[in-house]
C-alpha positions as CSV (number, residue, x, y, z in Angstrom):
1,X,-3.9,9.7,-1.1
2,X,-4.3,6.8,1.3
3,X,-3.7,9.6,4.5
4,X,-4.9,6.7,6.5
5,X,-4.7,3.0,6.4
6,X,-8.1,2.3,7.2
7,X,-11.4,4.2,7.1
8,X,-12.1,4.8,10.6
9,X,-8.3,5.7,11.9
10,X,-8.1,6.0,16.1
11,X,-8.1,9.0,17.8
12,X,-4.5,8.7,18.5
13,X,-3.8,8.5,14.4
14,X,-5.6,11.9,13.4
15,X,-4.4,13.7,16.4
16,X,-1.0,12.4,14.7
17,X,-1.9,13.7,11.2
18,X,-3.6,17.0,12.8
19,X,-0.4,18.0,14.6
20,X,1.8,17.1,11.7
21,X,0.2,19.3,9.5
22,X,0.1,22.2,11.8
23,X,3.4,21.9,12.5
24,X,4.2,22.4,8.5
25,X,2.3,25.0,8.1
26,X,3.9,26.8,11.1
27,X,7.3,26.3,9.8
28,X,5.9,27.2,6.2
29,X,2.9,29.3,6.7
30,X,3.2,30.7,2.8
31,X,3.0,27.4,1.5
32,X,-0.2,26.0,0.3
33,X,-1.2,22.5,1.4
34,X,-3.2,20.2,-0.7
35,X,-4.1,16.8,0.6
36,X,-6.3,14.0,-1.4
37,X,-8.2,10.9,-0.2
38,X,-7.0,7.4,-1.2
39,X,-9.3,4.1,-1.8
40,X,-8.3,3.4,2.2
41,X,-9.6,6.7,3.2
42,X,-13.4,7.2,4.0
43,X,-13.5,10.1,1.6
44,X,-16.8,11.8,3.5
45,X,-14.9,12.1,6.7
46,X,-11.8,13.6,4.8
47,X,-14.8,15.9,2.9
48,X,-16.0,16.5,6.4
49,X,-12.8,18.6,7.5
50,X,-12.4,20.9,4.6
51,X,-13.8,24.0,5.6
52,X,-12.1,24.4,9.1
53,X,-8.2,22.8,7.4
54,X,-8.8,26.4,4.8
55,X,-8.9,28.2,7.8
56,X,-5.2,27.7,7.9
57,X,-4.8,27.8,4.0
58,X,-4.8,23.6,3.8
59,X,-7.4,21.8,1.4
60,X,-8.7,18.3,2.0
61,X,-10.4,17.1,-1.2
62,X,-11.8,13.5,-0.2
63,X,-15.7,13.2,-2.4
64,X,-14.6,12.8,-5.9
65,X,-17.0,14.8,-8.8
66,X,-20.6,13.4,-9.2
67,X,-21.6,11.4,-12.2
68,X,-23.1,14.2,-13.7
69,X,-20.8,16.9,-12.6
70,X,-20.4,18.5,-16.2
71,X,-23.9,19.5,-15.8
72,X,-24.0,21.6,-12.7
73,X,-22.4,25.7,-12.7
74,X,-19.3,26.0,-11.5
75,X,-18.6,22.4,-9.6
76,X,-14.8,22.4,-11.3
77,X,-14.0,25.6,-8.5
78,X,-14.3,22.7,-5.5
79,X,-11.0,20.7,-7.6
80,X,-9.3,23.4,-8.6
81,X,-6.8,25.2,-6.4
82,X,-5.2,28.1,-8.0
83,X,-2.0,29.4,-6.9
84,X,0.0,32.5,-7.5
85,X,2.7,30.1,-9.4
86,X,0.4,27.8,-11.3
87,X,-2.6,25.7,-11.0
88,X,-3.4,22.1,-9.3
89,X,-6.5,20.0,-10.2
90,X,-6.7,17.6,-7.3
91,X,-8.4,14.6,-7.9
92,X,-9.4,12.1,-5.1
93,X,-9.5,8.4,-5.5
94,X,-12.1,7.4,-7.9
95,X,-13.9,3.8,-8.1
96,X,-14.2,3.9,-12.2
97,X,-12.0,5.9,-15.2
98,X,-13.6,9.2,-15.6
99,X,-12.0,10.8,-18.6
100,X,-14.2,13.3,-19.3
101,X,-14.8,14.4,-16.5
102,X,-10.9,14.7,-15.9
103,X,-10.6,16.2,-19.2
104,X,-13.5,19.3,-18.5
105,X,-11.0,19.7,-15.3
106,X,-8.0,20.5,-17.3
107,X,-9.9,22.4,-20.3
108,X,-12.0,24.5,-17.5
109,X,-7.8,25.1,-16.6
110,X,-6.7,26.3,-19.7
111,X,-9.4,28.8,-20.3
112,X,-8.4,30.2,-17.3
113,X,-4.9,29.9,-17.3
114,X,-4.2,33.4,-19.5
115,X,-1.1,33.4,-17.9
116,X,0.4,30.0,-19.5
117,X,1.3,29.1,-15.8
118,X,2.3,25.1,-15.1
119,X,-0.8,23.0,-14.4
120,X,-0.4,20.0,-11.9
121,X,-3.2,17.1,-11.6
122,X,-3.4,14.7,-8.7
123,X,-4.3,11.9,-8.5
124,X,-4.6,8.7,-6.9
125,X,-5.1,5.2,-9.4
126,X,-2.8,3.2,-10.8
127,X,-1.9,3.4,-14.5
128,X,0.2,1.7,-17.0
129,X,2.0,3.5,-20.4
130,X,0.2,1.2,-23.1
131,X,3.8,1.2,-24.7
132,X,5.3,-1.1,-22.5
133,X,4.2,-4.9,-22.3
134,X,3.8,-6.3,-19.1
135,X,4.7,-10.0,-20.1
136,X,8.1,-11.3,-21.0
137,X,7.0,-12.8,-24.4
138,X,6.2,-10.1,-27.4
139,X,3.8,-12.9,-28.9
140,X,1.7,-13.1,-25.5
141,X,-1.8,-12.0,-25.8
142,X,-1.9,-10.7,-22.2
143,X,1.3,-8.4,-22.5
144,X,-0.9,-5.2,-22.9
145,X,-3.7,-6.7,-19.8
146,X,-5.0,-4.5,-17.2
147,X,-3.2,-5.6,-14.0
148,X,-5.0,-5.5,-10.9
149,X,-2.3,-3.4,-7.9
150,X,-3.4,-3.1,-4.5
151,X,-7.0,-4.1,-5.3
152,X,-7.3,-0.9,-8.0
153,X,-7.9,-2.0,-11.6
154,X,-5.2,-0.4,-13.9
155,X,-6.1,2.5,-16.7
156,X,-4.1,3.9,-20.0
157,X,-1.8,6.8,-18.8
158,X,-3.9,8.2,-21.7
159,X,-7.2,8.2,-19.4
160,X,-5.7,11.2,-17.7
161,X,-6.5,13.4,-20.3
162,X,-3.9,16.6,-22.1
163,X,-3.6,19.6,-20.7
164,X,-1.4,18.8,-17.5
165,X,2.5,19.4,-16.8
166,X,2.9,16.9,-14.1
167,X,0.5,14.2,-12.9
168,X,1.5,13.8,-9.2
169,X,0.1,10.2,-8.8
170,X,-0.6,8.2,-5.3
171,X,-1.3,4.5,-4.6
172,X,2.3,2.7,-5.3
173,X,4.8,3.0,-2.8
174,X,8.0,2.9,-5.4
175,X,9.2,5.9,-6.8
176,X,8.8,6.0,-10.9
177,X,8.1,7.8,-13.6
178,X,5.9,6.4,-16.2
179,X,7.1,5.6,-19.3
180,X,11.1,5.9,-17.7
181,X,11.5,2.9,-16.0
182,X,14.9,3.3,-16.1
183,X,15.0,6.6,-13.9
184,X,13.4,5.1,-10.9
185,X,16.4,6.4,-8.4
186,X,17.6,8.7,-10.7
187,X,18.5,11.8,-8.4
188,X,18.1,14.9,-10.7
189,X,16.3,14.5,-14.6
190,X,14.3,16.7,-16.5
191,X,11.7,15.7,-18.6
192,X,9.4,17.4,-21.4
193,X,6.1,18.5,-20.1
194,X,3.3,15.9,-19.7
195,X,5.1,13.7,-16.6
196,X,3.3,11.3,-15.1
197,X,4.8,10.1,-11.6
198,X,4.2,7.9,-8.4
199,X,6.9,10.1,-5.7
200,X,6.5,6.6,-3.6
201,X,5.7,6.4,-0.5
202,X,8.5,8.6,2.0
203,X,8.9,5.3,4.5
204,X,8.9,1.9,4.1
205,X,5.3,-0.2,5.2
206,X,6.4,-3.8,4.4
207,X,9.4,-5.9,4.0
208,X,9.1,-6.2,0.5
209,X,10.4,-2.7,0.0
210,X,14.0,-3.0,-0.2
211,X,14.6,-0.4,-2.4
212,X,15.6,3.3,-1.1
213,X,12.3,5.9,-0.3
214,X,12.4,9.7,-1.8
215,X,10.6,12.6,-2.3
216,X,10.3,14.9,-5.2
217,X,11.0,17.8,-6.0
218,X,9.1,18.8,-8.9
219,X,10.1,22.2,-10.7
220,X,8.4,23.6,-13.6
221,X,8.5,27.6,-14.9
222,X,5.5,27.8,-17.6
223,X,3.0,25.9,-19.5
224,X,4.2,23.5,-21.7
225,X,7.8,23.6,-20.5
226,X,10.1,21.3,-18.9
227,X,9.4,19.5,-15.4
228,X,12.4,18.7,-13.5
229,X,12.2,16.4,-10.7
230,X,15.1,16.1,-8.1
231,X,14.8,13.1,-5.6
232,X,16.3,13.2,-1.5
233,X,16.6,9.9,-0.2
234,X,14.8,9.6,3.5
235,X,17.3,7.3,5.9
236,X,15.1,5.0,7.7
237,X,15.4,5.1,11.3
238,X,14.3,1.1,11.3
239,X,15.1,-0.7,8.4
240,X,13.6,-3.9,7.2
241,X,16.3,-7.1,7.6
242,X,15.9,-10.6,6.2
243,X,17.6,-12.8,8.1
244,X,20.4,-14.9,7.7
245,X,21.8,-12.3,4.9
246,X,22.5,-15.2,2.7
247,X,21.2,-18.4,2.5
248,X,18.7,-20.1,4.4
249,X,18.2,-21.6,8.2
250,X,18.1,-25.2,8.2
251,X,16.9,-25.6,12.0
252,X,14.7,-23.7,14.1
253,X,17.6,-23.1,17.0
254,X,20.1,-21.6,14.8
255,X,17.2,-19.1,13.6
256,X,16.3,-18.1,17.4
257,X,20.2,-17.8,17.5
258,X,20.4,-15.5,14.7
259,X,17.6,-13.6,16.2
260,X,19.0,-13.2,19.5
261,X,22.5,-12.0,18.4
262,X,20.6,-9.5,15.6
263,X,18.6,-8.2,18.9
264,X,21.6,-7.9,21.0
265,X,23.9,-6.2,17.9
266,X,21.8,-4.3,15.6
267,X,19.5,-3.6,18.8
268,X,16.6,-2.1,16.3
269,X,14.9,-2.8,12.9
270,X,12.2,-5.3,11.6
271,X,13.1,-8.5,10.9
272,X,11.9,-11.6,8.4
273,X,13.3,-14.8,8.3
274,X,14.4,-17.1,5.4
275,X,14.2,-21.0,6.1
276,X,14.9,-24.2,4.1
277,X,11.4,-25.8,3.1
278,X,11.9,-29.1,5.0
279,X,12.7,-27.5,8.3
280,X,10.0,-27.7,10.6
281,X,9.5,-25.6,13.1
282,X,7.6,-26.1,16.4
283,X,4.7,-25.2,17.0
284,X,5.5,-22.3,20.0
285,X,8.2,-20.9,17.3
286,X,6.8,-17.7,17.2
287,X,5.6,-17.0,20.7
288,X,9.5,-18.2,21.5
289,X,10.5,-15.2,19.7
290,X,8.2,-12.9,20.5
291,X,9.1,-13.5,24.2
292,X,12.7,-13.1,23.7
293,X,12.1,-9.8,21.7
294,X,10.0,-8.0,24.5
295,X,12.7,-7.1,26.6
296,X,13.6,-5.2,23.4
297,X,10.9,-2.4,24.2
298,X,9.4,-2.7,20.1
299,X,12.8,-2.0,19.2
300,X,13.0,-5.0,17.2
301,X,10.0,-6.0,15.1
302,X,9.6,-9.5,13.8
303,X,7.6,-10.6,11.0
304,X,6.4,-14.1,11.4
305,X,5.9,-14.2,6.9
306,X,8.4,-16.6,6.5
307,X,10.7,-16.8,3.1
308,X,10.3,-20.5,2.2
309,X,13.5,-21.6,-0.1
310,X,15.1,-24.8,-1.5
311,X,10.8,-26.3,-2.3
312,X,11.1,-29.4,-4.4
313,X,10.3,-28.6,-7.9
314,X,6.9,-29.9,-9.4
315,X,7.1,-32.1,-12.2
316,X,3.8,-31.6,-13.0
317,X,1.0,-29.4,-10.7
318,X,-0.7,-32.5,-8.8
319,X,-4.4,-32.4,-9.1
320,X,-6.5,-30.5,-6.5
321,X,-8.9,-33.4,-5.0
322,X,-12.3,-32.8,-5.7
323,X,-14.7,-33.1,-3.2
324,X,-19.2,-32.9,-3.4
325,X,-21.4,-31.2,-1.8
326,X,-22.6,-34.4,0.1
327,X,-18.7,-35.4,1.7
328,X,-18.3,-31.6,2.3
329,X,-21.6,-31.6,4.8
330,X,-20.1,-34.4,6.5
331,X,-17.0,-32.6,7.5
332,X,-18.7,-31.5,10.8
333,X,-14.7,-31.0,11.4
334,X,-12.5,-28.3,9.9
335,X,-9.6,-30.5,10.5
336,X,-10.9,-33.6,8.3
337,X,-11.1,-30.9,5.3
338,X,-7.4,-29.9,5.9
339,X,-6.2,-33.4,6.2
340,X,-7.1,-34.4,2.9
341,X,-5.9,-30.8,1.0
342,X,-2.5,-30.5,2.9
343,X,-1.0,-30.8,-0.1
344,X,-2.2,-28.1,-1.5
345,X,-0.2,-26.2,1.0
346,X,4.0,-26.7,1.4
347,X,5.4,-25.3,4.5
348,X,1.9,-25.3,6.5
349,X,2.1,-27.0,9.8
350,X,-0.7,-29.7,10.3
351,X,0.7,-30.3,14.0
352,X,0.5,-26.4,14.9
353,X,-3.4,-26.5,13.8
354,X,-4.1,-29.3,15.5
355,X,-2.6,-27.8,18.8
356,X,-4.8,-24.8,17.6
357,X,-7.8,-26.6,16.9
358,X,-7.9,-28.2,20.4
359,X,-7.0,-25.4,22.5
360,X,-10.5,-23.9,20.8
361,X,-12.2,-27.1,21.5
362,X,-11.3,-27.0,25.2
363,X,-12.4,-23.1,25.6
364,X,-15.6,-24.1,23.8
365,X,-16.0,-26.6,25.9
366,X,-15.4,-24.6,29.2
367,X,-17.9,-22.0,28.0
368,X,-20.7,-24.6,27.2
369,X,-20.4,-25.7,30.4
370,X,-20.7,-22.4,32.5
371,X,-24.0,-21.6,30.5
372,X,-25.4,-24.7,31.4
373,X,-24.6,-23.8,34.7
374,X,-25.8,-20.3,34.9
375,X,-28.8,-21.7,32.6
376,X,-29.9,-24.0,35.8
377,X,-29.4,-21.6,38.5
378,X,-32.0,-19.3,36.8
C-alpha cells in the first residue's frame, strides 16, 4: 500500500515505479508480483492498470470489494491470487472494517485450498492486539481506545478474520509484529501460524525514524504451520542527523556553525536541529541556511522542524483567552488575532510574521495598483 504519496503522482514518479518494476521482473521473471493500493493512492487509477501490469505476470489490486460483494458469483477470483506454493488474498485499503467480507475471502480460500498450502492476506490498516493496553496506568479507562495513526482509525487484530498464515500488513513505517513487541529488530524468529506483521517501510521518510529499516522474509511450508520471518537491514545512503548530537544550541551562529562544518564533513544526509527554547532566531535563519547549503547540490537536506528543549515548565495550563463573535469581526487584521494568542504558542516568532505580514501587504498593494492602472487605460 501507499505506492504513491499522493493521489495524482507526476509523470516523473510512475515512470519511476513503472521501470522499477520491470526491472524486477526481468531479473526475476518467475516471481509473481502483487501490489495493493494504500489510503494515499487513488485506488481507480491503480484499478486502471491491472490488465496491462498481468501481461507481465504483476497484479495491481487498488478498488477494494463492494458493499455487497458476498452477493455477486465469483467476485472473491478478482482478490485472490493463487500460486503454485500457496495462496494470497490481497486486500486494498478499505475506509471501514469489513469482517465479513474478509472472512468469505479466507473461507472461499480454504474450500479451495485441497492442498493445505500457506494462505497469506494483505492488507493495508492499522490494528492493535486487544491484549495490550495502550496507556501506562492498568486502571485507565482509555487503555484499550482505538488510536487514530496516520489519519486511519485502529481495528482488533481479530477483525482480520481465521484462516490466514501471515497477514502482510501496510501503513506503519516500523517493522513489528503484532502481539511481539519485543521482536521488532529481531533478525531471524519463527512464530506459530496466524502472524500478523507491518515489514516497515524499506527507507526512511521523516526524521523521526531513527530506528534501522528491513525487509522480510517470510517463510512458511503448509497450512497451519510455522511462519518464519528473517529481517536484512537496508543501509541508508542519506541518513537522518539531529544536530548538535547532544544537547542543545543556545545561539543562532553556533547552529549555522554546526551546519557549515556537518556540510563540509559529513558532505550528505538530512539534517534537523535541536535549540534551547529562549534562543531566538532571526527572522532570515532559514533562508541563511538554505543559501549556504546550495552549493551542496541537495546533498545535504535541512529540515527547518526545529526540536525545541529546556521550555519552562507550566505550573498550571494558562487559560486560552476567549474571544466573541463581535471582537473576532473586528480583527479586519490577522496580526491583531495573533497578538493576543501568542501565548498559546512557545517558540513562534511574532517578529518573523510581522516581517511576513508586511512583505504580503506591500505585494498587495503593488498589484492593487497596476489593476487600477490597467482598469483606466481600458
Amino acid at each position: 500500500g501507499d505506492i504513491f504519496d499522493i493521489q495524482q503522482p507526476s509523470a516523473a514518479s510512475k515512470r519511476a515505479f513503472n521501470e522499477y518494476f520491470v526491472d524486477i521482473h526481468n531479473v526475476c521473471p518467475q516471481m509473481r508480483l502483487i501490489i495493493t493500493a494504500g489510503n494515499h493512492d487513488s485506488a481507480s487509477r491503480i484499478q486502471a492498470d491491472n490488465a496491462i501490469w498481468k501481461l507481465g505476470d504483476a497484479h495491481l489490486i487498488g478498488t477494494p470489494p463492494p458493499s455487497d460483494a458476498t452477493e455477486h458469483q465469483d467476485w472473491e477470483k478478482d482478490f485472490v491470487v493463487a500460486l503454485d506454493s500457496g495462496y494470497v488474498i490481497a486486500l486494498p485499503y478499505m475506509a471501514n472494517e469489513r469482517t465479513s467480507t474478509v472472512q468469505a475471502l479466507l473461507d472461499y480460500v480454504a474450500k479451495v485450498n485441497v492442498e493445505q498450502k500457506p494462505v497469506v492476506l494483505m492488507g493495508h490498516l492499522a490494528v492493535i492486539d486487544p491484549g495490550i493496553r495502550y496507556a501506562e496506568s492498568d486502571t485507565d479507562d482509555k487503555a484499550f481506545r482505538d488510536l487514530d495513526i496516520g489519519n486511519l482509525r485502529t481495528q482488533s487484530v481479530d477483525s482480520l478474520g481465521v484462516g490466514y498464515d501471515y497477514a502482510a500488513l501496510g501503513h506503519i513505517h516500523k517493522p513489528q509484529t503484532i502481539g511481539y513487541p519485543q521482536d521488532c529488530f529481531k533478525l531471524d524468529v519463527t512464530y506459530p501460524s496466524g502472524v500478523v506483521r507491518y515489514s516497515g517501510s524499506a527507507l526512511h521518510v521523516s526524521c523521526d525514524e531513527t530506528f534501522p529499516h528491513t525487509i522480510s522474509i517470510v517463510e512458511m511450508q503448509r497450512r497451519g504451520g510455522d511462519v518464519r520471518i528473517r529481517q536484512h537491514e537496508i543501509k541508508q545512503l542519506r541518513h537522518f542527523y539531529v544536530l548538535p548530537k547532544d544537547g542543545a544550541f543556545d545561539s543562532a551562529d553556533k547552529a549555522l556553525e554546526a551546519i557549515a562544518d556537518f556540510a563540509k564533513t559529513e558532505g550528505k544526509g538530512y539534517i534537523r536541529l535541536r535549540i534551547k527554547h529562549d534562543v531566538m532566531l532571526p527572522s532570515d535563519f532559514n533562508q541563511r541556511v538554505y543559501d549556504h547549503l546550495s552549493t551542496y547540490d541537495d546533498e545535504v537536506r535541512y529540515n527547518p522542524k526545529h526540536i525545541w528543549t529546556d521550555a519552562p515548565v507550566a505550573v498550571a495550563e494558562s487559560p486560552r483567552p476567549m474571544f466573541d463573535v463581535a471582537d473576532l469581526q473586528q480583527m479586519t487584521n490577522p496580526l491583531d488575532f495573533i497578538e493576543k494568542t501568542i501565548d498559546q504558542y512557545p517558540g513562534l516568532d511574532i517578529d518573523t510574521l510581522r516581517d511576513a505580514f508586511k512583505k504580503i501587504e506591500e505585494e498587495l498593494s503593488i498589484i492593487k495598483e497596476e489593476e487600477t492602472k490597467k482598469s483606466k487605460k481600458k
